[in-house]
N, C-alpha and C positions, 0 to 999 in steps of 0.2 A: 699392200699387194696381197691377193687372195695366195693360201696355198693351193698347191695342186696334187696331184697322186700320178701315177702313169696309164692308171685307168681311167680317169677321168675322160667323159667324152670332148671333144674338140668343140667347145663353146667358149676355151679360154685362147686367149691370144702368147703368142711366144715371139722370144728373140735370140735364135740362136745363133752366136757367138763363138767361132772356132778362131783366136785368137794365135796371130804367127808372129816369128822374130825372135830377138832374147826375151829374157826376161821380163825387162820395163818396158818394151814395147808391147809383150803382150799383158801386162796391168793397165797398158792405158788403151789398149782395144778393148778390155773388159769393163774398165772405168767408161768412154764412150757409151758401150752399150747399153749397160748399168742404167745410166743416167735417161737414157733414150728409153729403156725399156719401163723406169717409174713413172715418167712424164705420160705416154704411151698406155700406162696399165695394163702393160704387158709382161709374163714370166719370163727370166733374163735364164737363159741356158748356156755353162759353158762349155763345150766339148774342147777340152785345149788333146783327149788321146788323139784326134784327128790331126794332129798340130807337129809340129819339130818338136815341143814338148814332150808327146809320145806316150803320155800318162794321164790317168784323170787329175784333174785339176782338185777333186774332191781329197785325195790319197796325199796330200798336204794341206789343203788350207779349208777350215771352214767357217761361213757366215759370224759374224759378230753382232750383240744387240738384236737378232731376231730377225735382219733383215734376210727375207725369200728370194731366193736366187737355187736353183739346179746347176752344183758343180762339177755336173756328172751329164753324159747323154747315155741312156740305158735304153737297150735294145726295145724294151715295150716303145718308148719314148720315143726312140728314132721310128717303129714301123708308125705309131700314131702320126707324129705331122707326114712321115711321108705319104701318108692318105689322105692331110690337109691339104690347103690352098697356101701356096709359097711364093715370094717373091726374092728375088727375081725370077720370073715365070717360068722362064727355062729350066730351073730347077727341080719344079714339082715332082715329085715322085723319085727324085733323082738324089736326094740330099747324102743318101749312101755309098753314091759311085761314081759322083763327077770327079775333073780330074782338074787341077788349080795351074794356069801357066802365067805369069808375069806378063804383062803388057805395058811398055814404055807408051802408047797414047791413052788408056786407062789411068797411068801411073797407080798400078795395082796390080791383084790378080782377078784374073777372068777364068769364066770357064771353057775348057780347053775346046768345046763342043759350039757352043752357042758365042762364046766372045763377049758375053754378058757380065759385066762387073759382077764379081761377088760381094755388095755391098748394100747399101739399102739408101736415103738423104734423112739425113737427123732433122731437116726443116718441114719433113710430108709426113703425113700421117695415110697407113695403109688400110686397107679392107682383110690383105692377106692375113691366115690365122698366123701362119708363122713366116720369120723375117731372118734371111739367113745374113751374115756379116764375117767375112773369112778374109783377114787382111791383118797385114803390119804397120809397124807404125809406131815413133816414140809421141817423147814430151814430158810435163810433169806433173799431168794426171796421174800416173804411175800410184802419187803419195796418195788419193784421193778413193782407188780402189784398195791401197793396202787398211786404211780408214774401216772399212767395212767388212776385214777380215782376220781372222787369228789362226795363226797355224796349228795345223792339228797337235793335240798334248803330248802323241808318243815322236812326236818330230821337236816337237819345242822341245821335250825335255833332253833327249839325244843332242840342240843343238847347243841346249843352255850348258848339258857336258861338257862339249868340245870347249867352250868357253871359258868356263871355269879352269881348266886344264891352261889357259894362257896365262893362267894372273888378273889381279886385280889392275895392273898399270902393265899396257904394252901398246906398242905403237904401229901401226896398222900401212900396206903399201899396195896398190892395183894398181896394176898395170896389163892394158889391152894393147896384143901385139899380133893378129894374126888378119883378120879380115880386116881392121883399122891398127894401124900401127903406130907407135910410139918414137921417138928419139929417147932409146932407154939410155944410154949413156949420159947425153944430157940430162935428163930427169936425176938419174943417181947421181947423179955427180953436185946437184944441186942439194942433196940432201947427206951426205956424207960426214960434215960437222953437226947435224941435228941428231944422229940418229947413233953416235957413240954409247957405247954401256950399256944401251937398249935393250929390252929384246921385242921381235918386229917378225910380225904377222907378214907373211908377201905373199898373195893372189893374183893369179894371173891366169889367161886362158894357153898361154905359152907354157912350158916348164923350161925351155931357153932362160928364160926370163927367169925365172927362180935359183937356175942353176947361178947364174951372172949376180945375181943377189947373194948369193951365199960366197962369191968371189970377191964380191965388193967392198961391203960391210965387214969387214973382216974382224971391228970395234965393236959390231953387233950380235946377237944372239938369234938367227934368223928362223923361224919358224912357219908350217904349215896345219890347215888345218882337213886338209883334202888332199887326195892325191891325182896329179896333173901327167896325164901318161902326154908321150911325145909324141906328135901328130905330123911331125914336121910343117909346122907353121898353118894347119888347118884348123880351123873354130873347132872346139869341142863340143859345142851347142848343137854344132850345123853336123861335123862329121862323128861326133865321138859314139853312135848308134851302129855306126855304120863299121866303126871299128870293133864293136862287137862289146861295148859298156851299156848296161843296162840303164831304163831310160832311168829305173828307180835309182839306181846310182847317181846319174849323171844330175838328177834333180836335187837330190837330197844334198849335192857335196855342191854344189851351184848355190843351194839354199844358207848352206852352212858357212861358205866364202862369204855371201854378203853382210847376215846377222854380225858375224865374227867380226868383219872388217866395220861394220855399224858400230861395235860397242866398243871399237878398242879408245884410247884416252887421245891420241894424235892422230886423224887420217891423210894418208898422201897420195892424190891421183894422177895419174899421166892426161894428159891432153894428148888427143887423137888426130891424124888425117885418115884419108881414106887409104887404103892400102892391099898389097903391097902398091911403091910406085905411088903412095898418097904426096900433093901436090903441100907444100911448105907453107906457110907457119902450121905447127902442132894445136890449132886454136879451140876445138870442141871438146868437151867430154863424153866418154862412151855412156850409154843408157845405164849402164850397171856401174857405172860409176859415179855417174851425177844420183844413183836411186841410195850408192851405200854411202856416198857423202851427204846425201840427204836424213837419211836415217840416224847419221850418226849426231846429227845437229835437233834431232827430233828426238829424246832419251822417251820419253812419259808412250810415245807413241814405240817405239822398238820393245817397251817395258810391256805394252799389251800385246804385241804379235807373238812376244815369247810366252805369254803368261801357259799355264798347263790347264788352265780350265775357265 
């Protein structure tokens, strides 16, 4: 894929990608686009600061191998396509200031103006220079875009710190309890002859949940690697900006949960309903749980997101 610059006049094509949701939902709207934008030969742009993220995407992760992607949308960049030709049409000129609301017959978000899908079809091929894609959404692409990226070195080393600071053997616990919730008592209760002598890593988007960990376990040595202010059962993700934690914060110690919970030597995750009020069996796992029990089963692949250079 050709590089670009922000000078560059508008001859090349774009796809940009403002990626919503947690975590693994928003690697695999980047992963989608990624994939769309090489087939396409088209420059893949992430803006996840327009995002719940709240940060450039750049300010953690960069490219791996060489491959050309803009993990950043910079103000040059933004006034250039908004003088392009856009799709969804509606959009044109507008990529700065529309406003995103949820539509149950979209199953998406549209714009608040127009009711135009913010999205683009992965099976057409456009004329427009640039292609805008503002949506959530899991899956387990997630592993496919982390593939093609390494986290920045003063973040990898920071998080290989924290890491190191656990031991070489320690046994790892998530558990999602606020938007999707858990049957934490069952879950612990399931694990309470495994986890004696131990000492055990517990993430969670709750600190409930961590407090009741540190009650449990009582055979255990329970430990953290972040700190989980109390929200009273609201997503940290969704509200912890709003409480007044910085996004750099909220990102770095998010980042730091999963790596951590990736390398520890046993992982254990809750199975989710929807919640509160989620309807019985506990049968899925959340995005960021199926991404750090994924990682933890992948060592060669967690060993390059960490590497420092």
């Amino acid at each position: 894929m050709r590089r670009t610059t922000a000078s560059t006049a508008v001859s090349e094509r774009y796809l940009l990608c403002r990626p919503e949701g947690g975590f693994n939902d928003m690697l695999c709207q980047i992963e989608l686009c990624w994939r769309y934008a090489e087939t396409e030969n088209r420059t893949l742009i992430v803006d996840s600061a327009a995002t719940m993220f709240g940060d450039d995407f750049s300010a953690y992760f960069r490219t791996a191998d060489g491959r050309h992607a803009e993990l950043q949308l910079s103000k040059e960049r933004l006034q250039q396509l908004n003088a392009a030709s856009v799709f969804p049409v509606a959009l044109q000129g507008r990529l700065a200031d529309y406003e995103k609301i949820w539509s149950d017959q979209a199953w998406g978000f549209v714009d608040a103006s127009s009711h135009e899908p913010l999205r683009f079809d992965a099976g057409r091929s456009y004329p427009q220079t640039c292609l805008l894609h503002h949506q959530h959404g899991g899956g387990t692409v997630s592993l496919d875009a982390l593939r093609r990226l390494r986290l920045q070195p003063v973040l990898a080393q920071y998080i290989r710190g924290r890491i190191a600071g656990l031991g070489s053997d320690y046994d790892a616990i998530h558990v999602r309890h606020t938007d999707y919730v858990s049957d934490v008592g069952l879950f612990f209760g399931t694990l309470l002859g495994r986890l004696a002598g131990r000492r055990v890593l517990v993430c969670s988007d709750n600190a409930e949940v961590i407090a009741l960990a540190r009650k449990t376990f009582k055979r255990a040595e329970i430990v953290t690697v972040s700190e989980v202010p109390d929200l009273g059962g609201r997503p940290i993700h969704v509200h912890g900006r709003a409480a007044g934690i910085p996004a750099g914060q909220l990102n770095r110690d998010m980042l730091t949960d999963l790596f951590a919970l990736a390398a520890s030597s046993h992982l254990y995750v809750s199975r989710v309903a929807d919640g509160p009020g989620g309807r019985l069996p506990y049968q899925q796992l959340s995005g960021f749980s199926y991404l750090a029990a994924a990682l933890n089963k992948r060592r060669r692949l967690l060993k390059a997101l960490l590497m420092a250079s």
